[in-house]
Structure formats: C-alpha cells, structure tokens
N, C-alpha and C positions, 0 to 999 in steps of 0.2 A: 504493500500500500504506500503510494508516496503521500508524503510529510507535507501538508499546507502549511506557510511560513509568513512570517509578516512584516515588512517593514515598510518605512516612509521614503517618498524621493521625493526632489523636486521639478517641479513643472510649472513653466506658464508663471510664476510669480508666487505659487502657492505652494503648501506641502501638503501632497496624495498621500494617504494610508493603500497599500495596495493588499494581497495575499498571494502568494504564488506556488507554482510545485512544475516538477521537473525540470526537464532541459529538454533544447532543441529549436525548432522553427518557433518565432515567438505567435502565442495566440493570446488578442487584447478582448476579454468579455467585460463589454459595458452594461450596468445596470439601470433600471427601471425606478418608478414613483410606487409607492413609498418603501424602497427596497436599501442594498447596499452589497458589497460583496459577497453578503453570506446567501444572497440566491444563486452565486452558482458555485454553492459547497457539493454537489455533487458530480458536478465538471470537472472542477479543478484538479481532484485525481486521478477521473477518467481520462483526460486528454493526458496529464502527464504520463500514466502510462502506455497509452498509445506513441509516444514519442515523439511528445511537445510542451514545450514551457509557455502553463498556462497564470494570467496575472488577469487577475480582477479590481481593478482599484475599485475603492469606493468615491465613486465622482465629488466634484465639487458640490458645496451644502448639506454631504452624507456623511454620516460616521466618524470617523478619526480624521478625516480630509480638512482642510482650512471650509470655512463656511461665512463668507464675504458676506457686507450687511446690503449694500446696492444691489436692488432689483438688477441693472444695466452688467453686473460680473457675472449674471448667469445666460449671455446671448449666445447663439452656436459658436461665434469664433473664438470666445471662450474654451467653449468644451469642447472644442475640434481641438483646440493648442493647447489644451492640457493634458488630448490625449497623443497626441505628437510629439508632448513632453515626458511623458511616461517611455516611450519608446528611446528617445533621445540619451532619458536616463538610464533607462537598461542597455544600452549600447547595443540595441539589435536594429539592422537595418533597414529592416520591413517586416512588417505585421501581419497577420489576418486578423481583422477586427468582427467580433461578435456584439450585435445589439439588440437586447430584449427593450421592448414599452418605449421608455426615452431613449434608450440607449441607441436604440436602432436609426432615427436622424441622429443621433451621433456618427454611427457610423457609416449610416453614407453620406453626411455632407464631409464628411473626411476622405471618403473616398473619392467622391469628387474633387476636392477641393486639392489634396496630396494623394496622387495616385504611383507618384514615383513611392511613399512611404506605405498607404496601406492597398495589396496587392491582392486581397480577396475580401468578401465580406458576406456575413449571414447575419439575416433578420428574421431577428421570433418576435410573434406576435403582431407588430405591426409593418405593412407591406409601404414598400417606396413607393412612394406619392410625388411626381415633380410638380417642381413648383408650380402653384394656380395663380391666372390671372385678376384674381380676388384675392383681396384679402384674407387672411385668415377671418378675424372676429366677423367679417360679412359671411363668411358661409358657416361658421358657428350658428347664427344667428338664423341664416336660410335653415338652417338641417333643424332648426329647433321647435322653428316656429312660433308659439306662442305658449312656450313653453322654453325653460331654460339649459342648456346644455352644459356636463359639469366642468367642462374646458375655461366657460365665461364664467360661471360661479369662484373659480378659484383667481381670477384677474383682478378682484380687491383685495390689497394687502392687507393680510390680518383675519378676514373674514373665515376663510376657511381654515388656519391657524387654531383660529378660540375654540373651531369644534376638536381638532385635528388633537390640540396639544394639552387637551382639557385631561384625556385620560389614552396614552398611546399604548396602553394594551389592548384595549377596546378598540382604537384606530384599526390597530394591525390585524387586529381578528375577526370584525366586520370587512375590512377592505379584502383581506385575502380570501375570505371564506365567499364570500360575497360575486367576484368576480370568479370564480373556479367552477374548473365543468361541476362539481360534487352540489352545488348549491342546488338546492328545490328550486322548481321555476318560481314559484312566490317568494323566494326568498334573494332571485337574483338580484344584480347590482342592474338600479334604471341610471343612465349615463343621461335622459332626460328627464326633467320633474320640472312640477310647479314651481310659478316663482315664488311662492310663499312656502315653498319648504327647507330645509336643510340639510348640510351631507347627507349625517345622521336618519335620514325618511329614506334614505337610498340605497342605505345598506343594509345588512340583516347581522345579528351575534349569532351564530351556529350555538344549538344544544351540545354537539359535540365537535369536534375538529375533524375533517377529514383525514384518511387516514397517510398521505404524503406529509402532514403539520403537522408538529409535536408542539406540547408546552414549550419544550426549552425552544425553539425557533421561533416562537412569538414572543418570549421574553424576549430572545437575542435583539430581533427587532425593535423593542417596544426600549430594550433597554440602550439601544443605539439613538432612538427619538427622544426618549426624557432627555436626554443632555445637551441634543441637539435642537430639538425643535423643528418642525413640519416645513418652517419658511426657507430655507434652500434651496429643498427638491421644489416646491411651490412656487419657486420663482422663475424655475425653466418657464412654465406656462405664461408668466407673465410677460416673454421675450418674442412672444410667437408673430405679433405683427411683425415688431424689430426687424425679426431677422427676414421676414419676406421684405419689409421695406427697404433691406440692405442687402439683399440677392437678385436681381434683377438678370442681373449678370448668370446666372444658372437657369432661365429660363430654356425650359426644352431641353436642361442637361438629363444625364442617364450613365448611371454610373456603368463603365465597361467591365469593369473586375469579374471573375469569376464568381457567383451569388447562389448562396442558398436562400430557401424560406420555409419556415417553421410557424407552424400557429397551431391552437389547439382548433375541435371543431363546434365548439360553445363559448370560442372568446370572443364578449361582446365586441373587441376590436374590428372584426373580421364583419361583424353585422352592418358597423356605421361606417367604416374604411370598407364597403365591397366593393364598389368599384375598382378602385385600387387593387383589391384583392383579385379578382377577375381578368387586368388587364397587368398583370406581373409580367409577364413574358414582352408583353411590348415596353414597359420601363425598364425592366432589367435584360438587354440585351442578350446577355453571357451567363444566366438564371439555368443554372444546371439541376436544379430538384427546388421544385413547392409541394409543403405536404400539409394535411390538415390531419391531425390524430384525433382518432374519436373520443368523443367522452371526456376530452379535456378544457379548459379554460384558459385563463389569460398567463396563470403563473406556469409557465408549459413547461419553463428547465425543472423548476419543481415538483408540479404534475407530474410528469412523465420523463423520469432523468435517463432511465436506461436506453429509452428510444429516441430521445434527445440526443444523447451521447453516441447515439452507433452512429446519428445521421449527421452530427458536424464529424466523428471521428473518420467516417466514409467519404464527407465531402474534404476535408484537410489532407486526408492521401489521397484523392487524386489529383489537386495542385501539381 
C-alpha cells in the first residue's frame, strides 16, 4: 500500500497544503465545493500504484492552503497559476490534470491556457462547457426562471456563509448525502428553489450515511471547515462573470489534450449541464472515453473509487 504524505509548497504567492504518494509521471487531482484533498483519499494510492505520482492539493480557500480574504484572489487565473505553481514546485515538467465539480474548469482552463505544461486532462462530474456568448449570471437567471438557482444564491457575501458555517457537520452531511446517487428522490439536493427559501430547504440530513461515508470523513471535512470557514470555496462562485468578462479571448477555444469524462448517472450536474453533456465529443476534440456509472451521484471519486480508479488508471496508460 503506498504511504499518502503531506507537505506544503509554494505557488502563485501562497502556500498549498498538498498530499501525495508514489512516483512517476506526475498526476494533478483538483478538488471540488465543499471538499479538499481528502476526496481523492482513494486515488491517491491507486494511481501510485499503478505507477504514478499522485498530489492533490487542497486548492486555495480549502484546508491547510493560504485562504485570501478578497472575493477578486479566487478568479480562474488564480487557480490556473496556483496550479502551475504546484507543478513548478514539484519540479515535474508536465502534468495530467484531474478535475472533479470546480476542479474541472480548473483544469481545462489550464489546459487551454498552458498546454505546453498540462498535456492531458479528465473531468468528473462536470462536462466542458466553452465559453457562452452570455453571461454567466444571465443564463443562471434564464435556467431558473422565477425561481432561484443555487449558483446566484451563493453571489452575496456572507449569505450562504451564516447557513454554511453555523454548524459544518450538518453542512457536510446534508450536502454530500444530498447530492449522491444513495439519496431518496425526496430527499435529493433541488439546485433550484424558491426565492424565499434557504440552502438548508434544499438539502436533506440522511437517517443514516451511505455506505461509501463514514463518520470519520464527515468529521474530517467538517473538521477542515470549523477552522476554515465556507467563504473561500464560496468565492470561486462569486468570480464566474469575472472571469467570462476576462476571457473573451477563448471564445470557440476546445481544449486539444487527450480527455476523459467521468460522471455519475444521478449527478444533478449532468441534469442542468446536459447539453454540454450530450455534445462532449464536439468540445473535446481528442475525448477518448465519456462514461456515466449507474446509480451514482455527484461525489463519483467517492461513490464509486474502484471504477473511478481503473478508468483514469486505463486512460493515464494509454498516454
């Protein structure tokens, strides 16, 4: 069994907590909202044994990572150059970058952006979207209707905070229970709701845990947010015009790299992103496997690690 390890580098301005394990070709797996390294504790040894050195930082505003107070330090070119700095600092020359929820524009606006550094990329859970002629927050608004979508809910600082950071055991175990295939359909996660309601009307507390979450991984979590606070990862969101209004320049881009895609076949993702999901092969050019597993949900490295695990270990050998 190889040894998960932990140390700090520097990147970009800040210091990353990372975790890592083995050696070899390097593999960058980017994390998700409201997550941190510890969702891909089941990667991390499978890929090293496969024969590759796998590092998960906990991104900026997560965990042991520096967590800036400006909305404006969490834009993509940010989290693009901190993950370029990660790389930088481990002195390996190129990457395959893996990106779950947020993680995933992490990594393909890096691969777009630095394709001499990162030279494949796999996205779980949410599918490459190029850039739209819209706005973000206007087609938030289009998708919603008259009714609220919880991408705009979380756009007031603070707001979704007071519920988030009031009690993060209860965050963490409504949120992941909530969005997972295991959820009852009445109990799933509505991504829209009234405008008079709150997170909290949108999530469900499971009677029990499914059986891939344990207590201690909802501690872990829960015990990485008391210290931290919900407003980091919470600020990605509030970057998402930004950074279309400072992309212009990637219009009609499509990342060339070699690409996998992973999603569960009950992540609400895949419901409001189908589009996108549907027309993968024409955005990702060089899209060598899309798969949707059954019966799973959004937290899919988690869900489902052992099929997770054969499917980037299958798509990283044939690079």
């Amino acid at each position: 069994m190889n040894e998960v390890n932990h140390r700090s580098v520097k990147t970009n301005g800040i210091t990353m907590h990372i975790a890592e394990a083995g050696s070899g070709p390097l593999v960058l797996l980017c994390h998700g909202f409201p997550e941190c390294w510890y969702s891909w504790r089941h990667q991390l040894p499978a890929l090293a044994e496969a024969g590759f050195w796998a590092v998960a930082p906990d991104q900026r505003g997560y965990g042991r990572t520096d967590c800036p107070q400006a909305v404006g330090a969490y834009n993509i070119f940010q989290l693009v150059g901190d993950m370029l700095g990660v790389v930088k600092a481990l002195g390996a020359p190129t990457t395959v970058i893996v990106g779950h929820d947020w993680g995933a524009p992490v990594a393909w606006s890096a691969a777009l952006l630095r394709p001499d550094v990162f030279r494949a990329l796999a996205l779980l859970s949410v599918p490459y979207r190029p850039r739209s002629a819209v706005r973000p927050s206007e087609l938030m608004r289009a998708l919603a209707g008259n009714r609220v979508f919880y991408q705009e809910y979380f756009q007031t600082p603070g707001k979704a905070e007071s519920e988030l950071d009031a009690a993060p055991d209860k965050s963490i175990r409504a949120i992941l229970y909530s969005a997972a295939g295991d959820a009852a359909p009445a109990q799933r996660w509505r991504y829209l709701f009234e405008s008079n309601e709150r997170l909290f009307d949108t999530v469900s507390l499971p009677e029990k845990l499914p059986a891939w979450l344990t207590e201690k991984d909802v501690e872990f979590y829960a015990a990485e947010f008391r210290r931290t606070g919900f407003r980091g990862g919470l600020n990605w969101y509030r970057n998402i015009d930004f950074n279309w209004e400072m992309t212009p320049f990637l219009d009609g881009a499509r990342p060339s790299q070699p690409a996998l895609f992973i999603a569960g076949e009950k992540d609400p993702v895949i419901e409001f992103y189908g589009p996108a999901y549907q027309t993968l092969e024409n955005a990702l050019p060089n899209l060598k496997k899309k798969t949707l597993l059954p019966g799973a949900g959004h937290w899919i490295q988690q869900e489902r690690p052992q099929e997770v695990n054969r499917l980037l270990t299958d798509f990283l050998k044939s690079l």
